[in-house]
N, C-alpha and C positions, 0 to 999 in steps of 0.2 A: 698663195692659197695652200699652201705645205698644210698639211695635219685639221685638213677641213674635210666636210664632205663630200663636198667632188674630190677631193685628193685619195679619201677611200676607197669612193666609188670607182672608180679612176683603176686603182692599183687595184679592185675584184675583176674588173675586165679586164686587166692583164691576164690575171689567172683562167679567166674564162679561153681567152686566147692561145694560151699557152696548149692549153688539152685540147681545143679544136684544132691547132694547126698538126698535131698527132695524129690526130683522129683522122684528118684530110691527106695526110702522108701517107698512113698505112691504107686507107682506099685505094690511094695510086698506087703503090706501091703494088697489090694484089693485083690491080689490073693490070699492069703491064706487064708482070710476068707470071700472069697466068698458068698458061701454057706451059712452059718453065713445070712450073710449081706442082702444076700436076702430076709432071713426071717424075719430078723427083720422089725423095723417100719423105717428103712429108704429107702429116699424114692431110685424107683431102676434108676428113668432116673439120679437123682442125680450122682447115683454110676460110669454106665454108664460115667458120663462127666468127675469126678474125674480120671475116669482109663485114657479116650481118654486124657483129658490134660496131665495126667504123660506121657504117653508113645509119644503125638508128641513134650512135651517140653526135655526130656530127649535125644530122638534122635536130638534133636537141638544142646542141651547142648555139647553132644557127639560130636558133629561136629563139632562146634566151638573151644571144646578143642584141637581136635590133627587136626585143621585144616591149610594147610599153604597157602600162597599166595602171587605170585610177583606182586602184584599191591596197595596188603592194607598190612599197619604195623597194623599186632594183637597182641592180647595178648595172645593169642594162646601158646603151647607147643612149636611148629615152630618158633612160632614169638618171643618166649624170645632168644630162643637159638641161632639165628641169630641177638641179639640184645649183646648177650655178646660177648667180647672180647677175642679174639684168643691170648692168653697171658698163660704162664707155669704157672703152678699151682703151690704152696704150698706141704710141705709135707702131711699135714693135709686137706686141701682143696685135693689132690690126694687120700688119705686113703679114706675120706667119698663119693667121687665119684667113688672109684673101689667098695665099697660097694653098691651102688645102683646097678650098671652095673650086677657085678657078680647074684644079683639076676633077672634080666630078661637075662640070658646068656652071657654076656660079659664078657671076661675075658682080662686081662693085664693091666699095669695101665696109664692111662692117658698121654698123651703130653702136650695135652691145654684142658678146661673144654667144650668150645663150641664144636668141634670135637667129643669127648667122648661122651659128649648129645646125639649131633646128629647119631651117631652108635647104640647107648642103643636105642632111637627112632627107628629108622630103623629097627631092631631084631623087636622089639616089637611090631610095627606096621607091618611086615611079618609075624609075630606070629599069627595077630588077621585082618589078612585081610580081611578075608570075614564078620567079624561082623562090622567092619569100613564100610566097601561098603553096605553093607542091611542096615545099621541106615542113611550113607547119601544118598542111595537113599531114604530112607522114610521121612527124612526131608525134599529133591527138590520137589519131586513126591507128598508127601502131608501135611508133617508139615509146610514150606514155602508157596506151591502154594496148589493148586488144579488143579492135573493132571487127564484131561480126560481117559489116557489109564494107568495111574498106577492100578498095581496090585500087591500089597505086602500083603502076607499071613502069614508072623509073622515075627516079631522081636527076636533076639537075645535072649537065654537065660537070664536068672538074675545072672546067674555065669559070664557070658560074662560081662554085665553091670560093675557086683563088679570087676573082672577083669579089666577095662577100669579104673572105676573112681583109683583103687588101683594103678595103675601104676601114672598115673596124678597128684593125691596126693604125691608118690612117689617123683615123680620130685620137684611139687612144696615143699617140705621140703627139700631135696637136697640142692636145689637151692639158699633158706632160709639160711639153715642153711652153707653149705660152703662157697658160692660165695657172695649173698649178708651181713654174719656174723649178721643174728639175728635170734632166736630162732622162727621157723612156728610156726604159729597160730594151733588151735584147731578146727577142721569140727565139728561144732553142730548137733546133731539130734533131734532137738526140735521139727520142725513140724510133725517127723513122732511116737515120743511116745507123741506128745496128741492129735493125728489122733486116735492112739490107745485107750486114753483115754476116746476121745469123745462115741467111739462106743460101749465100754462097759456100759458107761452111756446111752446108747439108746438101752440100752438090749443085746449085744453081749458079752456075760460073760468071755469067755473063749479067746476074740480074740487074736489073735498073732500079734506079731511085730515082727518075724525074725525064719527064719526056726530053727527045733530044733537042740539044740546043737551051737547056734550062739546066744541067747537071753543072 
C-alpha cells in the first residue's frame, strides 16, 4: 500500500506526532522544574507563555489526532482507517494487528484490518473518554476560540497525555509497518532535551527532563 492513501494519510500523522510529542515534553519539562525556573534568571512571563503554548497546542494536537468527521477527509486516526480498504488480511499483516489490539484489550484476530482498527479505537477511546472530552473542550472553549463562559480548571494528567500520544504512535507504526509495508519512522525528542539543555546553561543545574525512573 506504498504511495496510497492511507500511506499519505499515514506519513501526516507522523507529522502531527512529531509536534505533539514536543509540545508534551516542554509541558513536563516546565513542570518539573518549576521551581528551579523561577529562581533562575529566566525571565518568568517568558515561562508563563512557554507553558500556556504547550498546553493549548497540545490539546489541539490531541484532537486533531483521534478526531473524526463526515464532512472533512483528515489525517486523523479516524480518517486513515476509513481510508483503508475492507480487504482479508495476510497471515502476517493479522499476527502484527492482533498484536497491537491485544494490548489496548482486544482480543481474537482480525477479519479485515479497517474493522479491527476501528474496534481497538473504540476500546480505547472508551477507555480515555473523559480526558478526550476535557482536551477538546479546552481546545473549542479556548485553544481555537476565546470563550466568554469557558471555565476549565485543569487538564488532563501527563500520564493521560503519554497514554494518548502512546496508543497514536501505536497505530501509526502498526499501520507502517503491516498494511502500508515499510519500516515507521522514529519520534525525535530533540526539542525537548535542548529545552533542557538551554536551562541548565541559564543556571538550572540539576533540571530534569522526565520523571525519575523514565530519564
Amino acid at each position: 500500500m506504498l504511495n496510497t492513501k492511507p500511506d499519505a494519510k499515514n506519513i501526516q500523522l507522523l507529522r502531527m506526532l512529531a509536534q505533539l510529542r514536543d509540545h508534551i515534553d516542554m509541558h513536563r519539562i516546565i513542570g518539573l522544574n518549576v521551581r528551579e525556573l523561577q529562581e533562575s534568571q529566566i525571565s518568568g512571563a517568558l515561562l508563563g507563555y512557554l507553558q500556556k503554548s504547550a498546553q493549548e497546542s497540545l490539546a489541539i494536537y490531541i484532537s486533531k489526532v483521534f478526531e473524526a468527521s463526515s464532512r472533512n477527509d483528515l489525517n486523523s486516526i479516524p480518517g486513515i482507517i476509513e481510508s483503508v480498504p475492507a480487504m482479508p488480511v495476510t497471515e502476517t499483516q493479522g499476527r502484527k494487528l492482533t498484536d497491537f489490539g491485544r494490548k489496548y484489550g482486544l482480543y481474537g484476530a482480525p477479519v479485515d484490518a479497517r474493522s479491527y482498527l476501528k474496534d481497538t479505537l473504540i476500546r480505547f477511546r472508551d477507555a480515555h473518554s473523559e480526558s478526550l472530552s476535557r482536551l477538546k473542550e479546552f481546545r473549542d472553549t479556548i485553544g481555537a476560540h476565546s470563550d466568554y463562559d469557558a471555565n476549565i480548571t485543569s487538564l488532563p494528567s501527563h500520564a493521560e497525555f503519554e497514554a494518548l500520544f502512546g496508543f497514536a504512535k501505536d497505530f501509526y507504526e502498526v499501520v507502517s509497518d503491516s498494511l502500508i509495508g515499510s519500516g515507521p519512522a522514529v519520534i525525535p525528542r530533540a526539542v525537548g532535551h535542548g529545552f533542557v539543555r538551554l536551562v541548565r546553561d541559564l543556571g538550572v543545574k540539576h533540571a530534569r527532563f522526565d520523571f525519575e525512573g523514565n530519564e
